[in-house]
C-alpha positions as CSV (number, residue, x, y, z in Angstrom):
1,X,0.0,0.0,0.0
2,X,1.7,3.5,-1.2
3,X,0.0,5.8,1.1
4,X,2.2,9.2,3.1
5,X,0.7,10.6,5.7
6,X,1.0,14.7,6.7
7,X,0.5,13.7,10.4
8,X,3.0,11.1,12.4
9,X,1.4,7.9,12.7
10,X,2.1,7.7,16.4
11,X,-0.6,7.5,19.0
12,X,0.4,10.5,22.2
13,X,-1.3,12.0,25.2
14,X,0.3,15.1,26.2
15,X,-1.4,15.4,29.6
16,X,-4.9,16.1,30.9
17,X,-7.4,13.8,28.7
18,X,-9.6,15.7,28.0
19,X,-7.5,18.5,27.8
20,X,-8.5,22.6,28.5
21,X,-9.2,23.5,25.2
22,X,-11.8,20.2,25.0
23,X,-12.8,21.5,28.3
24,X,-13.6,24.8,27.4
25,X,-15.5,23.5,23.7
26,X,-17.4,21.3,26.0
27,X,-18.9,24.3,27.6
28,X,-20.0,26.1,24.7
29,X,-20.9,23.4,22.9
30,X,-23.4,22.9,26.4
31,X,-25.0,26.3,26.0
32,X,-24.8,25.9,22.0
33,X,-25.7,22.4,20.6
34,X,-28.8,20.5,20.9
35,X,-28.6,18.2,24.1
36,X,-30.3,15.7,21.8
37,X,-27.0,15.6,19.8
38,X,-24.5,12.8,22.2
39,X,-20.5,12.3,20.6
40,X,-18.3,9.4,22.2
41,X,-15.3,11.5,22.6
42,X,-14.8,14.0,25.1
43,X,-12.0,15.8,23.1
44,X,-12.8,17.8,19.7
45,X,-10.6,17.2,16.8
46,X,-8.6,20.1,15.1
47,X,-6.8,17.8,11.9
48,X,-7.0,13.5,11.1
49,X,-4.8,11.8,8.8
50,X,-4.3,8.5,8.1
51,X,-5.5,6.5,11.3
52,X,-4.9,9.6,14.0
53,X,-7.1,12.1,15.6
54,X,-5.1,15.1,16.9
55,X,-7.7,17.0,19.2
56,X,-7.2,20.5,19.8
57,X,-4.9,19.5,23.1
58,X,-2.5,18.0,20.8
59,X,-2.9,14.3,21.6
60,X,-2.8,12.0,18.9
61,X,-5.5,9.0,19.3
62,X,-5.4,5.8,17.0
63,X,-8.6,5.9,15.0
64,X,-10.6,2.6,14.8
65,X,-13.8,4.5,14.0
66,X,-13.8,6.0,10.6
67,X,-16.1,8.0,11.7
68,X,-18.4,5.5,11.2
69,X,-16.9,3.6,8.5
70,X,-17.1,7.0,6.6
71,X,-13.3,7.6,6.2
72,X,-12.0,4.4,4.5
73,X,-9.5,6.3,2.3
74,X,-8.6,8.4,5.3
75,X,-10.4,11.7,6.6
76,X,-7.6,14.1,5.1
77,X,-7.1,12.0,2.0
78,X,-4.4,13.9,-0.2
79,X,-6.3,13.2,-3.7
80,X,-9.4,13.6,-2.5
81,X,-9.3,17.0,-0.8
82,X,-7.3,18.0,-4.3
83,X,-10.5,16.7,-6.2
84,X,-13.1,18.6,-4.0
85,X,-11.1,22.3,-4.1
86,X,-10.6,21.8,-7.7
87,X,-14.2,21.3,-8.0
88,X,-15.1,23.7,-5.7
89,X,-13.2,26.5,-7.7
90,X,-15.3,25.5,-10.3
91,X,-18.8,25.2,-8.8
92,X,-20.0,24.4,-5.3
93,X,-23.7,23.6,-6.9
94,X,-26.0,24.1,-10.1
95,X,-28.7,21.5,-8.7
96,X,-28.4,18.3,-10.6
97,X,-32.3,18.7,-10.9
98,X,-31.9,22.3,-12.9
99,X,-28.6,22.3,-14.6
100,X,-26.9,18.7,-14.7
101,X,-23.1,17.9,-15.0
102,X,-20.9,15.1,-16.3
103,X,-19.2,14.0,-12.9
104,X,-22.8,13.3,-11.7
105,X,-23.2,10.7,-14.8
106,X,-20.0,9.4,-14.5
107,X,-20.4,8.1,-10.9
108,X,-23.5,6.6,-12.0
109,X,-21.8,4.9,-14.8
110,X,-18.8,3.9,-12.7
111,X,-21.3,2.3,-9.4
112,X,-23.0,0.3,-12.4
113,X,-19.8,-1.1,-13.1
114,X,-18.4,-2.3,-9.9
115,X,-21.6,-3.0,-7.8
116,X,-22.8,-6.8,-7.9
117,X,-25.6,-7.7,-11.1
118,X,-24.9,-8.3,-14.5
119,X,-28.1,-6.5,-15.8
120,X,-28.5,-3.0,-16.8
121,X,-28.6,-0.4,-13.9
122,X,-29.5,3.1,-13.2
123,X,-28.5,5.6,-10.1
124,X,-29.5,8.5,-8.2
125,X,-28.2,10.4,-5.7
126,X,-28.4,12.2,-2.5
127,X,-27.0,13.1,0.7
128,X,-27.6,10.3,3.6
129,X,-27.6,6.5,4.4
130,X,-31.2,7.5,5.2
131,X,-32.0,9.4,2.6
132,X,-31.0,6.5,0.3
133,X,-33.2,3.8,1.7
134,X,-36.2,5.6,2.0
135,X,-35.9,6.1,-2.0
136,X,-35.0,2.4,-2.2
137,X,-38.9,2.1,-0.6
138,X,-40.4,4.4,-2.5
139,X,-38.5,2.6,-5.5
140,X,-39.8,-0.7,-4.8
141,X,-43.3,0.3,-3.5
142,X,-44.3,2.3,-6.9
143,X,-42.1,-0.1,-9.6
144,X,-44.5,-3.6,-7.2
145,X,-47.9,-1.4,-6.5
146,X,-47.5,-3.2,-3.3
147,X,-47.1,-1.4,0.2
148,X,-45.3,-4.3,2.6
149,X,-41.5,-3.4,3.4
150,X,-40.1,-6.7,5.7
151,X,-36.6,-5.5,7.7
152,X,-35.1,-8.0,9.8
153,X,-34.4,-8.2,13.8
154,X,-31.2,-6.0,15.0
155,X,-31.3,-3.9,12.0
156,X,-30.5,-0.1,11.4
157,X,-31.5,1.7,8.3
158,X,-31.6,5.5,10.0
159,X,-33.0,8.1,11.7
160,X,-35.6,9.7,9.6
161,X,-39.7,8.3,10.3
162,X,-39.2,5.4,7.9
163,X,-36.2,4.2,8.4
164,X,-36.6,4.5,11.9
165,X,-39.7,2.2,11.6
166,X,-36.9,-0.1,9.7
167,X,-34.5,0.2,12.3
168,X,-35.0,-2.3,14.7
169,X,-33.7,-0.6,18.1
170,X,-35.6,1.4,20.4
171,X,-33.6,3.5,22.2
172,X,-32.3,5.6,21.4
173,X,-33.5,5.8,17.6
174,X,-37.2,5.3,17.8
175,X,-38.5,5.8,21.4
176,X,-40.8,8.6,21.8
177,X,-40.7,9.7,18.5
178,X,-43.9,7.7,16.7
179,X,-46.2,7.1,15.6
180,X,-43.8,5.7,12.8
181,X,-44.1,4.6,9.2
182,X,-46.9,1.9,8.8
183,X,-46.4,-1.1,6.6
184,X,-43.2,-2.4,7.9
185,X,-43.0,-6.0,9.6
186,X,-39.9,-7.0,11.2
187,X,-38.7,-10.9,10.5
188,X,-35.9,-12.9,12.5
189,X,-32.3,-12.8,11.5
190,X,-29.9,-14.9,11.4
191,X,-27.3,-14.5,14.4
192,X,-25.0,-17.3,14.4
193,X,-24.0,-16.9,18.3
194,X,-27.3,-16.1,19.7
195,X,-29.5,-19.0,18.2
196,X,-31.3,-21.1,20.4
197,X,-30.3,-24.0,17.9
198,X,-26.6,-23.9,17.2
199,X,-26.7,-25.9,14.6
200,X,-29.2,-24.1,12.7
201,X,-28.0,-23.2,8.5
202,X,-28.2,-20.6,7.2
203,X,-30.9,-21.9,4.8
204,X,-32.4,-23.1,7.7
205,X,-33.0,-19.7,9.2
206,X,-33.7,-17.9,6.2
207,X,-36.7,-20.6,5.9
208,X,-38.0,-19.6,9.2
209,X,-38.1,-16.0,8.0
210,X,-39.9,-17.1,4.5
211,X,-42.7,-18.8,6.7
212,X,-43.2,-15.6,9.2
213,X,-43.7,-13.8,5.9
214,X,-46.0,-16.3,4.2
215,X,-48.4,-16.8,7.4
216,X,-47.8,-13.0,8.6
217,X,-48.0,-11.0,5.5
218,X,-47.9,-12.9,1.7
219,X,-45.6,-12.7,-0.8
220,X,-47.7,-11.0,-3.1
221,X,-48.2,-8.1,-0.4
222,X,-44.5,-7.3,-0.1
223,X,-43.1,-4.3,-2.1
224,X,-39.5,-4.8,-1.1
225,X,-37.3,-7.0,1.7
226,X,-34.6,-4.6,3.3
227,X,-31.6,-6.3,4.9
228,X,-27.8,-5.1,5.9
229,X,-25.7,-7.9,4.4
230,X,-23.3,-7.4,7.5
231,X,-25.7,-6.0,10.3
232,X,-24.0,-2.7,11.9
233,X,-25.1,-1.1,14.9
234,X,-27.0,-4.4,15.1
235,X,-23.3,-6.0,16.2
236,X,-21.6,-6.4,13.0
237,X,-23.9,-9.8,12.5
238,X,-22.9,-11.9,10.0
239,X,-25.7,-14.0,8.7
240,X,-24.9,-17.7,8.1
241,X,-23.6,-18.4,4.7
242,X,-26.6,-19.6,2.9
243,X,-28.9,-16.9,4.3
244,X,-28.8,-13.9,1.9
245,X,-29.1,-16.2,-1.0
246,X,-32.5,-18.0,-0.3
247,X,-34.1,-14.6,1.2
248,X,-33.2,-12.9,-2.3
249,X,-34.5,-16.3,-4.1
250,X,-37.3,-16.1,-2.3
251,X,-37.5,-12.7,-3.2
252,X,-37.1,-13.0,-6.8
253,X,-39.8,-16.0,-6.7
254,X,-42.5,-13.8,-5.2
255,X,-42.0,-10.5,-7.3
256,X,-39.9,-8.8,-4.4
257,X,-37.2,-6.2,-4.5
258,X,-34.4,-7.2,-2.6
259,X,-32.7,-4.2,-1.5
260,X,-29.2,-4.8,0.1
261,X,-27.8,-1.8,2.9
262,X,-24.6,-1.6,2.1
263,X,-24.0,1.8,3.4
264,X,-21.6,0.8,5.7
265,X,-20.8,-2.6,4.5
266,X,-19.9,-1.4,1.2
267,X,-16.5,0.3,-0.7
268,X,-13.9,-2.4,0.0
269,X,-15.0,-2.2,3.9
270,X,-15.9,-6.2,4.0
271,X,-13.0,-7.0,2.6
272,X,-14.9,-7.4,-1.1
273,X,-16.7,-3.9,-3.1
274,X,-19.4,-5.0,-1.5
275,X,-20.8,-7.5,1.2
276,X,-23.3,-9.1,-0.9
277,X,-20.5,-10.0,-3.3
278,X,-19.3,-12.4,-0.3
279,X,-22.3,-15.0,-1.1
280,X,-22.5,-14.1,-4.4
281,X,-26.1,-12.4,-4.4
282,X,-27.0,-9.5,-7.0
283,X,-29.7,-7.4,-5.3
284,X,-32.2,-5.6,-7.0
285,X,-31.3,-2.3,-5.5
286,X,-27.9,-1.4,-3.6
287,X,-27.8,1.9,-1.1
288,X,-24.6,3.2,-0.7
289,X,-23.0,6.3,1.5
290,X,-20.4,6.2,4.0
291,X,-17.1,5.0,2.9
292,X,-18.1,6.6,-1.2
293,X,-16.7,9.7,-0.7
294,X,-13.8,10.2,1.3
295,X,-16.4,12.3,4.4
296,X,-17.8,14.4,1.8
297,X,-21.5,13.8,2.4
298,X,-23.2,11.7,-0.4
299,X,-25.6,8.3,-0.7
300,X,-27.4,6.7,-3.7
301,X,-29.0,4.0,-4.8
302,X,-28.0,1.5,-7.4
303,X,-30.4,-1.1,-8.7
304,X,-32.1,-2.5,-12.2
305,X,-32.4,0.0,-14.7
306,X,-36.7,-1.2,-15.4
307,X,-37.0,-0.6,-11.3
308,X,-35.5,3.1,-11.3
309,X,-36.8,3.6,-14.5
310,X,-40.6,2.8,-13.2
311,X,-40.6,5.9,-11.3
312,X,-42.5,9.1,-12.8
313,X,-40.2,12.1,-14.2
314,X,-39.5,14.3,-11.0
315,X,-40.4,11.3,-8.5
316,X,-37.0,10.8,-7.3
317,X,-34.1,13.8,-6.6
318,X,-33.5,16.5,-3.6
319,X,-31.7,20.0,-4.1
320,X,-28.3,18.9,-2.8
321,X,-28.3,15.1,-4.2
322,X,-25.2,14.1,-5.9
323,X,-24.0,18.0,-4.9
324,X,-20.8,18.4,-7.8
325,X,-18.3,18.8,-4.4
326,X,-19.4,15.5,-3.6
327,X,-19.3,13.6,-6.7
328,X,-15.9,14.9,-7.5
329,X,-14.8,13.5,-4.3
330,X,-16.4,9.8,-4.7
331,X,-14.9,9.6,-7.8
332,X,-11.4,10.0,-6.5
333,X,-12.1,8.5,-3.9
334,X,-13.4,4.8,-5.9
335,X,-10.0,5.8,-7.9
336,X,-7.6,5.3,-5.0
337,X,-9.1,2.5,-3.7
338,X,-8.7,0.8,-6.8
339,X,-5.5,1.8,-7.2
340,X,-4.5,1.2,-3.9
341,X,-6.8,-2.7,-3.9
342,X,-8.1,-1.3,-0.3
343,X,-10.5,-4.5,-0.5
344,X,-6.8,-6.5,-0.1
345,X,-5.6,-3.9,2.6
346,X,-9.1,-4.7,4.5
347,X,-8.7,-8.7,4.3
348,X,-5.2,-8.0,5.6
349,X,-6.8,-6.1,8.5
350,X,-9.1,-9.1,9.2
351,X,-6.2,-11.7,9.5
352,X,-4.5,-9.6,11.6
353,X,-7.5,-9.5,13.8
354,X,-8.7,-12.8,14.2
355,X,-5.1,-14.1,14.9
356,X,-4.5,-12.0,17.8
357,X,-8.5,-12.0,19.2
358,X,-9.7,-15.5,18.4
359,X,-6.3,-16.4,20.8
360,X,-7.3,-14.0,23.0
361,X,-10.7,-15.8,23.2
362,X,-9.9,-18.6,24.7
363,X,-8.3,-17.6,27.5
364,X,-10.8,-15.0,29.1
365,X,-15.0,-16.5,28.5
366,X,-15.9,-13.1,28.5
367,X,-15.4,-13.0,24.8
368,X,-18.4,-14.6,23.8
369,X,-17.2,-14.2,19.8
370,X,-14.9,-12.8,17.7
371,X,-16.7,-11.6,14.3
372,X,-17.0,-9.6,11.2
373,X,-15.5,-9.9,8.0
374,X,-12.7,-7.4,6.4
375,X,-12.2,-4.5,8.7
376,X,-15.7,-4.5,10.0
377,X,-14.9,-6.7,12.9
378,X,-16.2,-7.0,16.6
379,X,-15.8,-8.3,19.7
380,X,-18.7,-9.7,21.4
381,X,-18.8,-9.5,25.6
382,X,-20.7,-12.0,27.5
383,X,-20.7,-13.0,31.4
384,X,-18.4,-15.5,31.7
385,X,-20.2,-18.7,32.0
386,X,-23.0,-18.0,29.3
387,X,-24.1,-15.9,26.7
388,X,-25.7,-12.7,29.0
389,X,-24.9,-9.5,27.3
390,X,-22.1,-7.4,29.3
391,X,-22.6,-4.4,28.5
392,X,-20.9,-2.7,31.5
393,X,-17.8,-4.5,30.3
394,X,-18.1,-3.4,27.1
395,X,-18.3,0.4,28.4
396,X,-15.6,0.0,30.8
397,X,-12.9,-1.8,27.9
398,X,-14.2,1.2,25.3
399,X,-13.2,3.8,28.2
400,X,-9.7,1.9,29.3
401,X,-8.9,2.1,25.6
402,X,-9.6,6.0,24.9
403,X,-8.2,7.1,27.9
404,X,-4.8,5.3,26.6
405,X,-5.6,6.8,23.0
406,X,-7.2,4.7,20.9
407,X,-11.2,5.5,19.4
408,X,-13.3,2.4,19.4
409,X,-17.0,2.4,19.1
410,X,-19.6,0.1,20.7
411,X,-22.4,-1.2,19.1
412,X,-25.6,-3.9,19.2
413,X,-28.7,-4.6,20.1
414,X,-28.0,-5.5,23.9
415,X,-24.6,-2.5,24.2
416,X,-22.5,-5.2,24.2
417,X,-20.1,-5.5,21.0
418,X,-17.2,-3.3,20.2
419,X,-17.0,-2.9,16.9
420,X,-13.6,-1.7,14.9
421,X,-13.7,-0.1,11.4
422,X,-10.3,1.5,11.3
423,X,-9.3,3.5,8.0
424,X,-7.7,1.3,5.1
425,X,-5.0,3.4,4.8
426,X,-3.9,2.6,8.3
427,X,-0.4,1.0,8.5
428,X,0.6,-1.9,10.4
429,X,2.6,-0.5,12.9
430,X,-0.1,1.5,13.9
431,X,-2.5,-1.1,14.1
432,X,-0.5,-3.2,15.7
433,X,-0.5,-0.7,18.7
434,X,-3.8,-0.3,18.7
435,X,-4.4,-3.9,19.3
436,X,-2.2,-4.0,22.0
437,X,-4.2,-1.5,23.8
438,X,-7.4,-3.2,23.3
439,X,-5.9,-6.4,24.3
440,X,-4.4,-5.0,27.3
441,X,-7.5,-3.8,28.3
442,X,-9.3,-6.5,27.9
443,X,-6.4,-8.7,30.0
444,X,-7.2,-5.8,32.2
445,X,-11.1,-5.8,32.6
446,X,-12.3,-9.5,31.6
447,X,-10.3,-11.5,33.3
């Protein structure tokens, strides 16, 4: 991998953590910013590069965030940022909906060609992970002149009233904010280590959710099926293999859309382009965001041409959707990673894990699994003895490991997974130290 960095890859804390100048943000930002609004750090940021966070104290913490799997190519990517001010000399906006541009065509022609499906596709664009599956729906429900939408147990799809009606956790997405989106039905997923049958296939578990949807709803009723090939804030759940592939059969049998989420799953994160090119599936329609365009903010959908195309001149579109800044930036940013074969550098990442973790396991029972594919990877905390969530651990290793420098993020239904998603262009030095820490505090904590 031939990536420089501007900023020393070492991880530092000068002194007080968080530091005065946090401090003092962290007042205004008390008398400024909605209360609604939470952040897992308690330091601000003032420049990122490669896989560190310098706050405005001057410590340097090892990033294993992304910000959310956003920065894959790194949050100060050199080629990138040169894309967007060349762009933004240029113009910042035109509305693709009043005067178009090429770059927004050629990211629609270059996401036909690398997302999974030989057929003929079409694209649109806009500016969230939400934003992006609510047009899936409305995609789906007009192209079927059915209503049904079926998401699964654990899932996220967003914030916004229909995705949160997707998004299968309460608090703190949904509660209190109804009445919510009607039409959605929620079906069980497949979650290898919480089954009450171990040995239950992945076939075997998608059948289960083909029969809740028979007896609950009918085929013929559902408009689309809605599932994260990886689950994320779920707990990075990786379906058994055989369970993606007879849901979208089933789907194809019955007139469904299949509609895969890869907004975080997708752009070389799992380790392939996308997740669903793990098992080999070619959904009907593909939501990106995320990792596309280097933190620029940006989402689309991807999916068969005659679905897109079903939708009424006007139907589909928003005043900042596929904004020019943020084109330019996804397409350098789907440059480097080619160039640079990040889906290799995230495989890499996932060997690296599992050898240190899956060793790790079996010495302290409070790692109930080691998961994830590429670098989307987790850690799964239990109560030693069984299966019960620990979420307190969970809290307490995430804390251990920020207050020595290192940015991890919990996720999952029960607050008990930490999940890493550090940026493909982290080295392996780097890395290495980061996992140290996070072993360290787990020897620390769990034992």
């Amino acid at each position: 991998m031939d990536v420089s960095y501007r900023i020393e890859q070492k991880r530092k804390i000068n002194g007080p953590f968080p530091g005065p100048k946090s401090e003092e943000l962290a007042a205004r930002r008390a008398k400024a910013v909605a209360a609604g609004v939470a952040s897992s750090l308690p330091v601000y940021a003032a420049d990122v590069d490669g896989g560190i966070i310098v706050d405005v104290d001057g410590n340097q913490l090892i990033d294993l965030g992304s910000g959310i799997a956003v920065t894959t190519v790194g949050a100060s990517n050199a080629a990138v940022a040169k894309a967007v001010a060349e762009q933004a000399q240029r113009f910042t906006h035109t509305c693709f909906m009043v005067a178009p541009y090429e770059s927004y065509v050629a990211l629609a022609e270059k996401l036909a060609s690398i997302t999974p499906g030989n057929f003929e596709k079409r694209a649109v664009f806009f500016n969230s992970g939400s934003e992006a599956v609510e047009n899936a729906i409305k995609v789906a429900r007009i192209a079927t002149g059915r209503q049904a939408v079926v998401a699964f147990d654990h899932a996220y799809h967003g914030r916004t009233n229909l995705t949160m009606g997707l998004t299968a956790k309460a608090a703190p997405y949904k509660r209190g904010f109804g009445p919510l989106a009607p039409e959605i039905y929620r079906m069980p997923m497949s979650y290898p280590f919480r089954e009450e049958n171990p040995n239950i296939s992945g076939k075997e578990a998608a059948e289960r959710a083909i029969l809740a949807m028979e007896k609950q709803i009918g085929g013929d009723q559902i408009a689309a099926i809605i599932i994260e090939p990886i689950q994320g804030e779920g707990g990075f759940i990786v379906p058994a293999t055989g369970f993606l592939p007879r849901i979208a059969e089933w789907a194809k049998e019955n007139g469904i859309v299949f509609v895969a989420d890869e907004v975080q799953a997708g752009f070389a994160r799992s380790g392939a382009w996308f997740a669903s090119d793990i098992e080999q599936i070619e959904p009907d329609i593909i939501t990106v965001a995320k990792g596309i365009a280097g933190g620029m903010p940006l989402s689309g959908i991807v999916g068969r041409a005659e679905l897109l195309d079903s939708v009424h001149g006007g139907g589909l579109g928003g005043t900042y959707g596929g904004n020019p800044v943020a084109v330019a930036a996804a397409l350098e940013t789907i440059k480097f990673m080619e160039e640079q074969d990040l889906p290799a550098r995230a495989r890499e990442i996932e060997e690296k894990f599992f050898a240190r973790f899956t060793a790790l396991q079996s010495a302290f029972p409070a790692i109930g699994e080691v998961r994830g594919r590429g670098a989307m990877i987790a850690l799964e905390f239990v109560k030693a003895g069984g299966k019960e969530p620990d979420a307190d651990l969970t809290k307490a290793i995430a804390a251990e490991c920020l207050a020595q420098g290192v940015v991890i993020l919990t996720c999952g239904t029960y607050g008990n997974v930490i999940r890493l998603l550090p940026p493909l262009v982290i080295g392996d030095e780097l890395l290495n130290d980061a996992f140290d820490v996070l072993e360290s505090a787990i020897r620390k904590l769990a034992a």
